[in-house]
CHARMM-style PDB file with segment names, atoms N, HN, CA, C and O in Angstrom:
ATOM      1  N   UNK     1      21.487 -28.334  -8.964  1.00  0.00      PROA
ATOM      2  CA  UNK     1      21.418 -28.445  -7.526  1.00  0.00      PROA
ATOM      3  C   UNK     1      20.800 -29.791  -7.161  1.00  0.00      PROA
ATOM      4  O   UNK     1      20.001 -30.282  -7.960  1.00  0.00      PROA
ATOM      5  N   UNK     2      21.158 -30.578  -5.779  1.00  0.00      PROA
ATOM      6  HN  UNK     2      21.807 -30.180  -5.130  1.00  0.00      PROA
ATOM      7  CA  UNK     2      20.481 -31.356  -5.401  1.00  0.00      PROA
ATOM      8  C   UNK     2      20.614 -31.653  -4.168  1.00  0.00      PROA
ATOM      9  O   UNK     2      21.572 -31.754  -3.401  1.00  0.00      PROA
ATOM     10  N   UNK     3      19.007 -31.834  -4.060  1.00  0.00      PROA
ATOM     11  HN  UNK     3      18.229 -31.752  -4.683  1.00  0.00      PROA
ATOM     12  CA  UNK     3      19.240 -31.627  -2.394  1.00  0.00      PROA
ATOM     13  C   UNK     3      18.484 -33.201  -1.877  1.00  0.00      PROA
ATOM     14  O   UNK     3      17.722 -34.004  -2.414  1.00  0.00      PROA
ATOM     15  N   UNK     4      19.297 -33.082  -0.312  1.00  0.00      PROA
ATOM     16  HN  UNK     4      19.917 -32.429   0.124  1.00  0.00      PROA
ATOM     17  CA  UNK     4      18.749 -34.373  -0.266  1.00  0.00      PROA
ATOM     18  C   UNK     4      18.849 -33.752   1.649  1.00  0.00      PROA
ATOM     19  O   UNK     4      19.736 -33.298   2.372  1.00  0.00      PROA
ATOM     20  N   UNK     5      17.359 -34.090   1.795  1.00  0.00      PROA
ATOM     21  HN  UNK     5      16.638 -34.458   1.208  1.00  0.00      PROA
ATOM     22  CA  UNK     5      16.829 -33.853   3.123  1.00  0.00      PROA
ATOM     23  C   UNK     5      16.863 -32.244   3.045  1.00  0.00      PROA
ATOM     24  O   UNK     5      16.325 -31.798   2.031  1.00  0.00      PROA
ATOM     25  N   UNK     6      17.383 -31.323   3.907  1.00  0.00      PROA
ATOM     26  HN  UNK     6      17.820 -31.686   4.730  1.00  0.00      PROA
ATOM     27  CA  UNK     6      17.342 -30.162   4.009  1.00  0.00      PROA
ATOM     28  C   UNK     6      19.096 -29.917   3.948  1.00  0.00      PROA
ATOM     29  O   UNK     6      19.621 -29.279   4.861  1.00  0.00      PROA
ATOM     30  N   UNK     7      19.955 -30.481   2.790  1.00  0.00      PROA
ATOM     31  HN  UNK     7      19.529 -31.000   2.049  1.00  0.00      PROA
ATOM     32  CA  UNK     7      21.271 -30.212   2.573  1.00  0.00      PROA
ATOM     33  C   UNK     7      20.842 -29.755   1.566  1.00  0.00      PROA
ATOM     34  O   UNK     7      19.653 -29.862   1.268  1.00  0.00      PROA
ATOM     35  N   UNK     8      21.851 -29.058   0.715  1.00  0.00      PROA
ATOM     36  HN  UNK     8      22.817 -28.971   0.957  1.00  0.00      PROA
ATOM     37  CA  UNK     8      21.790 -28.323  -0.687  1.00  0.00      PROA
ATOM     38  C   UNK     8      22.810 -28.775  -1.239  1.00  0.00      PROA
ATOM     39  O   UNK     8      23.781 -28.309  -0.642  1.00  0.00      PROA
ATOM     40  N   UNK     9      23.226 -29.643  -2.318  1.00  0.00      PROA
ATOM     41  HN  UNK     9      22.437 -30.022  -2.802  1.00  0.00      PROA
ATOM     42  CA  UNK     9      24.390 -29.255  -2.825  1.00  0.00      PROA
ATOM     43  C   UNK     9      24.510 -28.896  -4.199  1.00  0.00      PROA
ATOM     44  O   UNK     9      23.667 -29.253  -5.022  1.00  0.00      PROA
ATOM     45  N   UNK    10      25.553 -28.181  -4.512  1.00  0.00      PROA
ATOM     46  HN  UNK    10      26.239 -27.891  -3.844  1.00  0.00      PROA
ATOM     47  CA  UNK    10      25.811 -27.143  -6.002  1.00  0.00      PROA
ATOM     48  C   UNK    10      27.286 -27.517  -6.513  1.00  0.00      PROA
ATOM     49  O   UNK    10      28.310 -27.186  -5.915  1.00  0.00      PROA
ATOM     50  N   UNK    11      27.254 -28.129  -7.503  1.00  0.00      PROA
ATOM     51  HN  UNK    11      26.422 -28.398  -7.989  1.00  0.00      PROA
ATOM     52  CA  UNK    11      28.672 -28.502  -8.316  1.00  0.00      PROA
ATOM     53  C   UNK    11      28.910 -26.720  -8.943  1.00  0.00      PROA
ATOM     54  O   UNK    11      28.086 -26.230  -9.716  1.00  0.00      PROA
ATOM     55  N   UNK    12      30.076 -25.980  -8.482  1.00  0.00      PROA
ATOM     56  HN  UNK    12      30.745 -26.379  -7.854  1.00  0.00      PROA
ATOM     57  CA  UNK    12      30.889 -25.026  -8.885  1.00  0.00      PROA
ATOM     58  C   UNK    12      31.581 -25.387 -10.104  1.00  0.00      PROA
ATOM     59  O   UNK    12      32.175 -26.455 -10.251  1.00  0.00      PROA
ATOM     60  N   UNK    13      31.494 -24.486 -10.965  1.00  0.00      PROA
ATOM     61  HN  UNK    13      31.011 -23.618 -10.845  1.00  0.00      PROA
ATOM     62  CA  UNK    13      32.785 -24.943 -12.459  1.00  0.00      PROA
ATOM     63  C   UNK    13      33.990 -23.743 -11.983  1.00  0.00      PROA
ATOM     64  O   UNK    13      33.609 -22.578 -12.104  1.00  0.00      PROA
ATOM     65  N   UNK    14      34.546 -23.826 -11.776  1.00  0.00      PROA
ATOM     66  HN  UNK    14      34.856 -24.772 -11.678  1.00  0.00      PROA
ATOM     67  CA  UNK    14      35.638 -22.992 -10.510  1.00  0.00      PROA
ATOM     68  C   UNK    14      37.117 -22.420 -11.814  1.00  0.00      PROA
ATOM     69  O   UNK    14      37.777 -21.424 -11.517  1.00  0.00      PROA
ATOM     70  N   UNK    15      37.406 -23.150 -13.070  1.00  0.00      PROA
ATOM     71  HN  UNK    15      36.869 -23.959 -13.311  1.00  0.00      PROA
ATOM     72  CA  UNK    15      38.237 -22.561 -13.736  1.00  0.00      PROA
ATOM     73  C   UNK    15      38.638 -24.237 -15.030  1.00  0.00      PROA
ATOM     74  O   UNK    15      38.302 -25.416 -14.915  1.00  0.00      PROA
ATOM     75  N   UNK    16      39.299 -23.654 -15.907  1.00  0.00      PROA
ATOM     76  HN  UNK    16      39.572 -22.697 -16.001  1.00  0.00      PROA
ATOM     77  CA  UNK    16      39.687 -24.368 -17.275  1.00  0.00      PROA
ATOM     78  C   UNK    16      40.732 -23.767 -17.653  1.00  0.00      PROA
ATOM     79  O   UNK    16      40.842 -22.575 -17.942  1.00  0.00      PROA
ATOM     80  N   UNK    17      41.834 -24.899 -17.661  1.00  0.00      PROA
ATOM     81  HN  UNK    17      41.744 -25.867 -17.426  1.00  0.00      PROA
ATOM     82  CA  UNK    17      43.280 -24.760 -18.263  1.00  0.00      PROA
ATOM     83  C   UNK    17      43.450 -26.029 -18.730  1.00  0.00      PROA
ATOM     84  O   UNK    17      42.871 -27.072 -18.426  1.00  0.00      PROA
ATOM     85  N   UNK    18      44.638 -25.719 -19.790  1.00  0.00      PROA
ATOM     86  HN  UNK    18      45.108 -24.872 -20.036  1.00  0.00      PROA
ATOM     87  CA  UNK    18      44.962 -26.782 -20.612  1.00  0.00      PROA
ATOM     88  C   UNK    18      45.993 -27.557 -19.829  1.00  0.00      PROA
ATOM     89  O   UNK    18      46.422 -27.136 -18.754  1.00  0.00      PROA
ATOM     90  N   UNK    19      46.373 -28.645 -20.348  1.00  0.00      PROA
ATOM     91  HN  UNK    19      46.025 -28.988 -21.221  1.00  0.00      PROA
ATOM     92  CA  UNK    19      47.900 -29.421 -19.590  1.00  0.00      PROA
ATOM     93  C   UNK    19      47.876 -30.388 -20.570  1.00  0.00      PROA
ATOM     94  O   UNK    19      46.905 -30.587 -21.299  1.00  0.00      PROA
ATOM     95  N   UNK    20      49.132 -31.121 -20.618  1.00  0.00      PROA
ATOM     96  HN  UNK    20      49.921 -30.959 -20.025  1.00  0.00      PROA
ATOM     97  CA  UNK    20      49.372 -31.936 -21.257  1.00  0.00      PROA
ATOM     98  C   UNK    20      49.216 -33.449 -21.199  1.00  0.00      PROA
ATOM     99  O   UNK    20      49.925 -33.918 -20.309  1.00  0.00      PROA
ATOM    100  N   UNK    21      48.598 -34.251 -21.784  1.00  0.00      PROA
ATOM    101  HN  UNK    21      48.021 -33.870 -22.507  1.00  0.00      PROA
ATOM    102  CA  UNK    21      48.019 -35.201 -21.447  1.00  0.00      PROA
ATOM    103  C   UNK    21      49.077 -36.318 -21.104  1.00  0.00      PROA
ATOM    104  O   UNK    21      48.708 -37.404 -20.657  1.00  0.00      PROA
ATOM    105  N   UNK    22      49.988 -36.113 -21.256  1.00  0.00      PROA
ATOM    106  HN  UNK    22      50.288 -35.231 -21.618  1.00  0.00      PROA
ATOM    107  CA  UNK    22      51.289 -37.033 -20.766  1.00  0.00      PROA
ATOM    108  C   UNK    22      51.270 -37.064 -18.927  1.00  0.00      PROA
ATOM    109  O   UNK    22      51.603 -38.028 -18.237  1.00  0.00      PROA
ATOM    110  N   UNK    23      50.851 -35.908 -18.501  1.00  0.00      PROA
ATOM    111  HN  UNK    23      50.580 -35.125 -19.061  1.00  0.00      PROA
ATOM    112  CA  UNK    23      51.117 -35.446 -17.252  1.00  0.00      PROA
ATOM    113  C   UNK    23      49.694 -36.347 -16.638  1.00  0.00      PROA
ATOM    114  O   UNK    23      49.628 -37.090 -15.658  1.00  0.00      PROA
ATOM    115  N   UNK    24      48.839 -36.032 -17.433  1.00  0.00      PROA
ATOM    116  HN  UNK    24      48.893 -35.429 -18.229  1.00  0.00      PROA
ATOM    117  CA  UNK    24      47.354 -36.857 -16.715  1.00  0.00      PROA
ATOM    118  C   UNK    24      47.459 -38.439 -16.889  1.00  0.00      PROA
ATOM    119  O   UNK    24      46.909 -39.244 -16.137  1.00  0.00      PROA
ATOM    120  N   UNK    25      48.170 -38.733 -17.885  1.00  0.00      PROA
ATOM    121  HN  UNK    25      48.616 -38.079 -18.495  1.00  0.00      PROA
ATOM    122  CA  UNK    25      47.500 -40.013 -18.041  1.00  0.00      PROA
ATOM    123  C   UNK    25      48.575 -41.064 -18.062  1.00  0.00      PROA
ATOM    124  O   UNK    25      48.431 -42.285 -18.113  1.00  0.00      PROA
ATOM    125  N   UNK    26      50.060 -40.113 -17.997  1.00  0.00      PROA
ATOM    126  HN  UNK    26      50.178 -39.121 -17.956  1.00  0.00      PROA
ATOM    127  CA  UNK    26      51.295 -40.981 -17.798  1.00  0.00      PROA
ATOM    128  C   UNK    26      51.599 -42.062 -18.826  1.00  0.00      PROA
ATOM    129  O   UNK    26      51.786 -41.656 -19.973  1.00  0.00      PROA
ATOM    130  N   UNK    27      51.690 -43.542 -18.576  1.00  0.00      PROA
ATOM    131  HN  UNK    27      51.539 -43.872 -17.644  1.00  0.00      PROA
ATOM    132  CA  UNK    27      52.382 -44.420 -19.503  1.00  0.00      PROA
ATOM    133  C   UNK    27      50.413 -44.867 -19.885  1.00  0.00      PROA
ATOM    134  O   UNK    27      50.454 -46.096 -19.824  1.00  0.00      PROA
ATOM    135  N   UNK    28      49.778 -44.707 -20.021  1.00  0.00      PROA
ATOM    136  HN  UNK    28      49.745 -43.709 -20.072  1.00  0.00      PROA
ATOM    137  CA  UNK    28      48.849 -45.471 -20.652  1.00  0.00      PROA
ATOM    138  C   UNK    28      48.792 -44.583 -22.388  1.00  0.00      PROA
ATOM    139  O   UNK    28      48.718 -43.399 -22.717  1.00  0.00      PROA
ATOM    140  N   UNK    29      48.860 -45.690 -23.037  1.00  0.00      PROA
ATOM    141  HN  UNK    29      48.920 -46.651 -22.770  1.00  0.00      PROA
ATOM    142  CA  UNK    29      49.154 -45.141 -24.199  1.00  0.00      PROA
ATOM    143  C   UNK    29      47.709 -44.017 -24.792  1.00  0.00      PROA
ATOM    144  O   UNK    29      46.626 -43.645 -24.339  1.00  0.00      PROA
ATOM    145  N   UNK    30      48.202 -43.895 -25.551  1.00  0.00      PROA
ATOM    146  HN  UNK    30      49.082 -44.196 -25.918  1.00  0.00      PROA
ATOM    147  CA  UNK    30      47.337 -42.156 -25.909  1.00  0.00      PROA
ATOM    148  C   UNK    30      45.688 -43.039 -26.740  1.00  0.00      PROA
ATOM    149  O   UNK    30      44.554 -42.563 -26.695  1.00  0.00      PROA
ATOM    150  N   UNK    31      46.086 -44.344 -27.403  1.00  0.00      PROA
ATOM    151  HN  UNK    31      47.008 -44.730 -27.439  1.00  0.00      PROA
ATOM    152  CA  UNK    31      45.171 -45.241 -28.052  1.00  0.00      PROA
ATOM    153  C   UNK    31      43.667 -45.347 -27.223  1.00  0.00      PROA
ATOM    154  O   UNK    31      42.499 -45.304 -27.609  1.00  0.00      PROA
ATOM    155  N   UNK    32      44.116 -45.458 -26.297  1.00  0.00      PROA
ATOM    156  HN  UNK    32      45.065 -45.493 -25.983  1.00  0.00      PROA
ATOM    157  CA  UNK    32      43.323 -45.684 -24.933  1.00  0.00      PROA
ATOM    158  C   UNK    32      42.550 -44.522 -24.408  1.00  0.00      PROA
ATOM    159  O   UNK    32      41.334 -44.503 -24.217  1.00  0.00      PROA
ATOM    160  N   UNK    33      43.615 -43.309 -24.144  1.00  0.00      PROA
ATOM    161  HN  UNK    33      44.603 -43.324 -24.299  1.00  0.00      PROA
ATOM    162  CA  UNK    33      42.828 -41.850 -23.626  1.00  0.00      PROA
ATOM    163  C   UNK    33      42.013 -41.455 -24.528  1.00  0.00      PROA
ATOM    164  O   UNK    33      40.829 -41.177 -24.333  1.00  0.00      PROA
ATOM    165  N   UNK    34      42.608 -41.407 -25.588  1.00  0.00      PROA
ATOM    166  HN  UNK    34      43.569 -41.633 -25.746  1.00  0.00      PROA
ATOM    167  CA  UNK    34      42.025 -41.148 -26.573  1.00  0.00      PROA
ATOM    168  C   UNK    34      40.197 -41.102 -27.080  1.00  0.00      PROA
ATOM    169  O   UNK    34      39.597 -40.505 -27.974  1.00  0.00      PROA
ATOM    170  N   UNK    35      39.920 -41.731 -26.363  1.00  0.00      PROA
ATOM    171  HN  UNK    35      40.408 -42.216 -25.637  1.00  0.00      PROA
ATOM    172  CA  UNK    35      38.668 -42.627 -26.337  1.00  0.00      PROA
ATOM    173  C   UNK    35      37.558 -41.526 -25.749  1.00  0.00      PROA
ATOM    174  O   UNK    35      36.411 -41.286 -26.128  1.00  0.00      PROA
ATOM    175  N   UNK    36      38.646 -40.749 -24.282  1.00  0.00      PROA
ATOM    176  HN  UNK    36      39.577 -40.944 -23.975  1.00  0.00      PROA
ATOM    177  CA  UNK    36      37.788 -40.246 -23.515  1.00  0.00      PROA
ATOM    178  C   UNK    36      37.854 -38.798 -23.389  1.00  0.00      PROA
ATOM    179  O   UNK    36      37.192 -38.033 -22.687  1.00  0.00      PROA
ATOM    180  N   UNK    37      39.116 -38.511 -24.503  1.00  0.00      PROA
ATOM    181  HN  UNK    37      39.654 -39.132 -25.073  1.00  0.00      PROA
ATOM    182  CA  UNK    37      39.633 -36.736 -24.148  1.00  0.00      PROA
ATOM    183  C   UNK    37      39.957 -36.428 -25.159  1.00  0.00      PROA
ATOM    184  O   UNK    37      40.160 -37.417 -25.863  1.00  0.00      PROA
ATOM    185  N   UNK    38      40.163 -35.327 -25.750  1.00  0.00      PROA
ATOM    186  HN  UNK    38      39.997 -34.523 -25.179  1.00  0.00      PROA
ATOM    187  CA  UNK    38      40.502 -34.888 -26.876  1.00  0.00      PROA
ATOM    188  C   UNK    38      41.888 -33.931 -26.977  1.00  0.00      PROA
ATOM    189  O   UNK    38      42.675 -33.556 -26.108  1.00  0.00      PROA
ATOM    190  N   UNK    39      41.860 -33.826 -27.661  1.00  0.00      PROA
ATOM    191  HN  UNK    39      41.221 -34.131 -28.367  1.00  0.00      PROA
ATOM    192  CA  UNK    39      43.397 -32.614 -27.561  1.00  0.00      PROA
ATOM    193  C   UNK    39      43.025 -31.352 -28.675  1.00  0.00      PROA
ATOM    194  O   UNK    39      42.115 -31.486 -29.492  1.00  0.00      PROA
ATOM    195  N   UNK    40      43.868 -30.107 -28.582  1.00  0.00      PROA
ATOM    196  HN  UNK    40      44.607 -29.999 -27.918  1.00  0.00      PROA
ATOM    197  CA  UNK    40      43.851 -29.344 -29.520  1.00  0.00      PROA
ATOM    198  C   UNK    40      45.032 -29.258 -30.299  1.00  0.00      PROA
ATOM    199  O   UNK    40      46.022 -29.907 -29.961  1.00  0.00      PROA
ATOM    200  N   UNK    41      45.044 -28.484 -31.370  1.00  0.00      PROA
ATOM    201  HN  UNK    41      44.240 -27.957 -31.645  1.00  0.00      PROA
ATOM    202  CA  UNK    41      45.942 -28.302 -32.323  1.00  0.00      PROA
ATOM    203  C   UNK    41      47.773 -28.182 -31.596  1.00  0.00      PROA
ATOM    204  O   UNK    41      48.793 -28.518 -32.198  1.00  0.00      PROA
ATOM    205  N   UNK    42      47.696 -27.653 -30.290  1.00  0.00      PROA
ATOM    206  HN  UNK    42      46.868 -27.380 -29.801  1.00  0.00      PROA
ATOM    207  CA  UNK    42      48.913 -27.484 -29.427  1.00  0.00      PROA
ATOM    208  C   UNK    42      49.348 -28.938 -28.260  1.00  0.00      PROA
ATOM    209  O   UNK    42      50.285 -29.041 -27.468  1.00  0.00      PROA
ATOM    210  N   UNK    43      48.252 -29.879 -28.585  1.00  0.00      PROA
ATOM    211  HN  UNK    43      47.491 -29.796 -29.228  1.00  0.00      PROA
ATOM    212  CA  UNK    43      48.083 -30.704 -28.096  1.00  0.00      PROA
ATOM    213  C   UNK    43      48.117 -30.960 -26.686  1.00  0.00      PROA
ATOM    214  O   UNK    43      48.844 -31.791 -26.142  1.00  0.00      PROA
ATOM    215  N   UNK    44      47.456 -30.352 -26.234  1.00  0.00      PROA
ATOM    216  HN  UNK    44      46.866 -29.676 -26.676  1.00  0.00      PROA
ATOM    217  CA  UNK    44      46.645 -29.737 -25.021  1.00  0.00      PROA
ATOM    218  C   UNK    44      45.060 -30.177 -24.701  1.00  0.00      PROA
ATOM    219  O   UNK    44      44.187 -29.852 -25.505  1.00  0.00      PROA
ATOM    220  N   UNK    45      44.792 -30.784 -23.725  1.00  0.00      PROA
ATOM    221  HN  UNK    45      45.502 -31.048 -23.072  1.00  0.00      PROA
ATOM    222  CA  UNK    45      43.406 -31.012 -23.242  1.00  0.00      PROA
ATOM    223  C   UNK    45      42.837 -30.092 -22.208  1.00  0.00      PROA
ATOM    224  O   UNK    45      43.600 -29.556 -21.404  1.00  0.00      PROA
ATOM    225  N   UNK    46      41.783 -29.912 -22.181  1.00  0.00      PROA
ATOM    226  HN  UNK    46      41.163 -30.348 -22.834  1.00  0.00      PROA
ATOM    227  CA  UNK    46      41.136 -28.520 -21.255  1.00  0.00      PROA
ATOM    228  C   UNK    46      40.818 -29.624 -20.040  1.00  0.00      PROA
ATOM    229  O   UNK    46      40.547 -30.785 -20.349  1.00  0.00      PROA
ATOM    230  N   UNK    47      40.852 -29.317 -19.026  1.00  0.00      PROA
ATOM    231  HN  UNK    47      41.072 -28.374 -18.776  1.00  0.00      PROA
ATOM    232  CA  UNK    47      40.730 -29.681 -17.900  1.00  0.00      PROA
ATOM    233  C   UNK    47      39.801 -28.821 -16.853  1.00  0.00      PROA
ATOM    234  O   UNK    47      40.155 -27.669 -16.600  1.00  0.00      PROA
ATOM    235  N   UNK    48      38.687 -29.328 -16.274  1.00  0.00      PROA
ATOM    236  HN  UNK    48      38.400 -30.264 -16.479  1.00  0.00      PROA
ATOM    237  CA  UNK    48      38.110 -28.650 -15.722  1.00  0.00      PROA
ATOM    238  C   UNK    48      38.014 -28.217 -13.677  1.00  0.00      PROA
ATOM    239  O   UNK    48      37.593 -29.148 -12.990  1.00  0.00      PROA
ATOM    240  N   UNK    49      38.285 -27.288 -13.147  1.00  0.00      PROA
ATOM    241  HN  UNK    49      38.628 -26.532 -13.704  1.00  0.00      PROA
ATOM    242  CA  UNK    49      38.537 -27.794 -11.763  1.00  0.00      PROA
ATOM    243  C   UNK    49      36.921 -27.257 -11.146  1.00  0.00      PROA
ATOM    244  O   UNK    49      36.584 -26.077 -11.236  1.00  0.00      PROA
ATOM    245  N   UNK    50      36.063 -28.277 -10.551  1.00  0.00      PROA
ATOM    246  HN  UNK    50      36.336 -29.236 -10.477  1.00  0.00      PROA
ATOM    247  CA  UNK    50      34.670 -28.116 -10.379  1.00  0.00      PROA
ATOM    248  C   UNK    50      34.911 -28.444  -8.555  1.00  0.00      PROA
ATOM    249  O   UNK    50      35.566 -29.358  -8.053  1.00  0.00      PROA
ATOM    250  N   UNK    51      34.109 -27.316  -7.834  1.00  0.00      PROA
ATOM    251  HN  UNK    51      33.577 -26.574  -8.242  1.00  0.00      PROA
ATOM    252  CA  UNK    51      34.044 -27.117  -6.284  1.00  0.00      PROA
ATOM    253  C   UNK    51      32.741 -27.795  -5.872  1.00  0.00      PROA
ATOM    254  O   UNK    51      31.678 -27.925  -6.478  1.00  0.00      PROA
ATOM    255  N   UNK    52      33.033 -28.086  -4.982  1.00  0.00      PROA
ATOM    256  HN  UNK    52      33.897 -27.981  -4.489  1.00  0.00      PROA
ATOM    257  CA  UNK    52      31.223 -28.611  -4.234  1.00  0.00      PROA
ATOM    258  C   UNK    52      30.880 -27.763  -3.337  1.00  0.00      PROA
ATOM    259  O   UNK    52      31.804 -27.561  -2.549  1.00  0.00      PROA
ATOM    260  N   UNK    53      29.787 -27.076  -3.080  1.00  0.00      PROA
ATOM    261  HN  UNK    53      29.037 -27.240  -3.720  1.00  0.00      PROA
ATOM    262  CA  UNK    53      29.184 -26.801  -2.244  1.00  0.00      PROA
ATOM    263  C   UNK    53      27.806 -27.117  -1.771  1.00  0.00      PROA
ATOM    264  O   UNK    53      26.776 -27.280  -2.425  1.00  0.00      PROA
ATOM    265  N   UNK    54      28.048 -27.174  -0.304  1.00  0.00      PROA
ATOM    266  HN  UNK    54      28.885 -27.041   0.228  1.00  0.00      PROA
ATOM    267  CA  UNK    54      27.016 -27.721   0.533  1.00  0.00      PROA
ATOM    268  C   UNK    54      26.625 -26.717   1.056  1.00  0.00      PROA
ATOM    269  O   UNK    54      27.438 -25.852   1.382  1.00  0.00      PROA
ATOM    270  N   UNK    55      24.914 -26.522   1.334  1.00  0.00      PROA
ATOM    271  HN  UNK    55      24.254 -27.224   1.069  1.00  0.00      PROA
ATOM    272  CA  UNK    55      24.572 -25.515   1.945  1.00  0.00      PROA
ATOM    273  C   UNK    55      23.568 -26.285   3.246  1.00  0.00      PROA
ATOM    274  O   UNK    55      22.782 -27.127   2.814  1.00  0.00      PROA
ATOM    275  N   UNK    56      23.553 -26.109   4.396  1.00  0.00      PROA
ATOM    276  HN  UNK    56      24.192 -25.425   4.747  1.00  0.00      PROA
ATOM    277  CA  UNK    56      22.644 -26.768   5.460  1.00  0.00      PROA
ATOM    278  C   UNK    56      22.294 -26.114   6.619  1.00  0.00      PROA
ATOM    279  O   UNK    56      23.324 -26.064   7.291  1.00  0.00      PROA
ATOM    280  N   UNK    57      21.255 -25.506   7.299  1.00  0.00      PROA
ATOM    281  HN  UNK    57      20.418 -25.547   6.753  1.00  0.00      PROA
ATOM    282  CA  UNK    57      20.945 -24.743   8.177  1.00  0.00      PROA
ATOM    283  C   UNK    57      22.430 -23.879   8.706  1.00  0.00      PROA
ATOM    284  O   UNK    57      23.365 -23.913   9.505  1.00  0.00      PROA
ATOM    285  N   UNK    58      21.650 -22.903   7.273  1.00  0.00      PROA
ATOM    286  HN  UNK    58      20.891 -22.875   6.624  1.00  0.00      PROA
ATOM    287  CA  UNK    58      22.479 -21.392   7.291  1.00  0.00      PROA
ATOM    288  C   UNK    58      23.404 -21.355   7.445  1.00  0.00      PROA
ATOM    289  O   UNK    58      23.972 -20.454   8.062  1.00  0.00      PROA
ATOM    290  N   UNK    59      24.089 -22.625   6.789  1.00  0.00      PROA
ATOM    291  HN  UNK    59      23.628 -23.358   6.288  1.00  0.00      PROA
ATOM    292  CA  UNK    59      25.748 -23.028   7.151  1.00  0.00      PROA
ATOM    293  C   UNK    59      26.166 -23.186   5.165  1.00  0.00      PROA
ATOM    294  O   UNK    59      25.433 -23.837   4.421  1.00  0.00      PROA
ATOM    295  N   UNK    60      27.558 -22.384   4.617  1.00  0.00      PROA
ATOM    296  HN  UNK    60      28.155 -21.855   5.222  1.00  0.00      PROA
ATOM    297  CA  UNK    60      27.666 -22.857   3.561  1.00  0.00      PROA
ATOM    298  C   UNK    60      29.214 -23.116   3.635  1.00  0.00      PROA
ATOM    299  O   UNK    60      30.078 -22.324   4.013  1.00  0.00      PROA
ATOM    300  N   UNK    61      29.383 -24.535   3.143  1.00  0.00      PROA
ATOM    301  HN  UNK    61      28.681 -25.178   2.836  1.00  0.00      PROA
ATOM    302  CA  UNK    61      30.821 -25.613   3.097  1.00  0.00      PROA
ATOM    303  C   UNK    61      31.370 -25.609   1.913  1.00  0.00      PROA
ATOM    304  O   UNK    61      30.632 -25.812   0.949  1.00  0.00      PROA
ATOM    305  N   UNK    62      32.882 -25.361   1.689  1.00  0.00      PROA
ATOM    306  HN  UNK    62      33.482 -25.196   2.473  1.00  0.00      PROA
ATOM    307  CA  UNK    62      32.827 -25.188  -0.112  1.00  0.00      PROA
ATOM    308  C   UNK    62      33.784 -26.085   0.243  1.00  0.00      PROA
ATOM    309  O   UNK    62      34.351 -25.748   1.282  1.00  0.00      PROA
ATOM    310  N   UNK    63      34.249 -27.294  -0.321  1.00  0.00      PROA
ATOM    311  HN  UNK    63      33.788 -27.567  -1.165  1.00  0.00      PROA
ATOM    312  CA  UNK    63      35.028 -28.098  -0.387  1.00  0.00      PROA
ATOM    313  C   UNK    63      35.673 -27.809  -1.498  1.00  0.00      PROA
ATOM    314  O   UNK    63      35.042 -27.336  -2.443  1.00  0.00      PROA
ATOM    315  N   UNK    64      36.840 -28.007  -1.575  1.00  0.00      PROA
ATOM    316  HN  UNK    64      37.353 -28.392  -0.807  1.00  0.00      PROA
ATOM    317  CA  UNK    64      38.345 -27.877  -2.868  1.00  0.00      PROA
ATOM    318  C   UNK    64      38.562 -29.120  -3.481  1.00  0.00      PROA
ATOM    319  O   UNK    64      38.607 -30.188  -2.870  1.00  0.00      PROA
ATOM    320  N   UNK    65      38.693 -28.979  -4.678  1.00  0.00      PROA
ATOM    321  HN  UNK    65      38.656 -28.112  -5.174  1.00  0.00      PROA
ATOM    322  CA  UNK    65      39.501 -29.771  -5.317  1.00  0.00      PROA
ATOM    323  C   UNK    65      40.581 -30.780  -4.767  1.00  0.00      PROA
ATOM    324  O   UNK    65      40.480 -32.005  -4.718  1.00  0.00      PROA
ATOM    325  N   UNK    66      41.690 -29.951  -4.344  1.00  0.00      PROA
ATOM    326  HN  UNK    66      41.772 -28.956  -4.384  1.00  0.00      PROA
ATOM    327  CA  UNK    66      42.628 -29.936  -3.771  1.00  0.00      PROA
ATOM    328  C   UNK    66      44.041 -29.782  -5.096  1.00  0.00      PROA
ATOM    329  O   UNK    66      45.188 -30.226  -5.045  1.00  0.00      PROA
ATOM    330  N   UNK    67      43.556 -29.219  -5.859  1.00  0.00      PROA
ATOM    331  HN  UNK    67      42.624 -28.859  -5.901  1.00  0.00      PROA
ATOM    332  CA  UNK    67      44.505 -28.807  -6.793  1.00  0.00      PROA
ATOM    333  C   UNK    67      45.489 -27.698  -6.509  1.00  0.00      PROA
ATOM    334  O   UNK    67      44.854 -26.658  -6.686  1.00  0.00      PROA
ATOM    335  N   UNK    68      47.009 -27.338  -6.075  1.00  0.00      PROA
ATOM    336  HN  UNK    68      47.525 -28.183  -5.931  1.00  0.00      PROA
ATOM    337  CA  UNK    68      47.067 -26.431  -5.895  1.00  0.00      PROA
ATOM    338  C   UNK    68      47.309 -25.467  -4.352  1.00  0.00      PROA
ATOM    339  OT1 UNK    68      47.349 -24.237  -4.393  1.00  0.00      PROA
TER     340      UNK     68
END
């Protein structure tokens, strides 16, 4: 959590699915992603979709991804 003044905010871990890293990272060669993501045996990377929420005089804001 972190709050700043009398806001609250809370990073949500909201869900994890795999996809294919062709789809994320397009023409940059795999040499490169590589660096920063991993793959599994199906060659698949887990992807994480994380929500924000804000909480501020008794008000709570959940902002989306927008995945979907």
């Amino acid at each position: 959590m972190i709050a700043i003044g009398d806001i609250h905010l809370h990073l949500i871990s909201e869900s994890r699915y795999r996809v294919d890293p062709g789809g994320v990272f397009g023409l940059v060669p795999r040499a490169l992603w590589s660096r920063y993501a991993s793959v599994d045996d199906d060659h698949l990377m887990v992807m994480v979709s994380t929500v924000l929420l804000a909480q501020t005089g008794g008000l709570n804001v959940l902002v989306d991804t927008g995945q979907g």
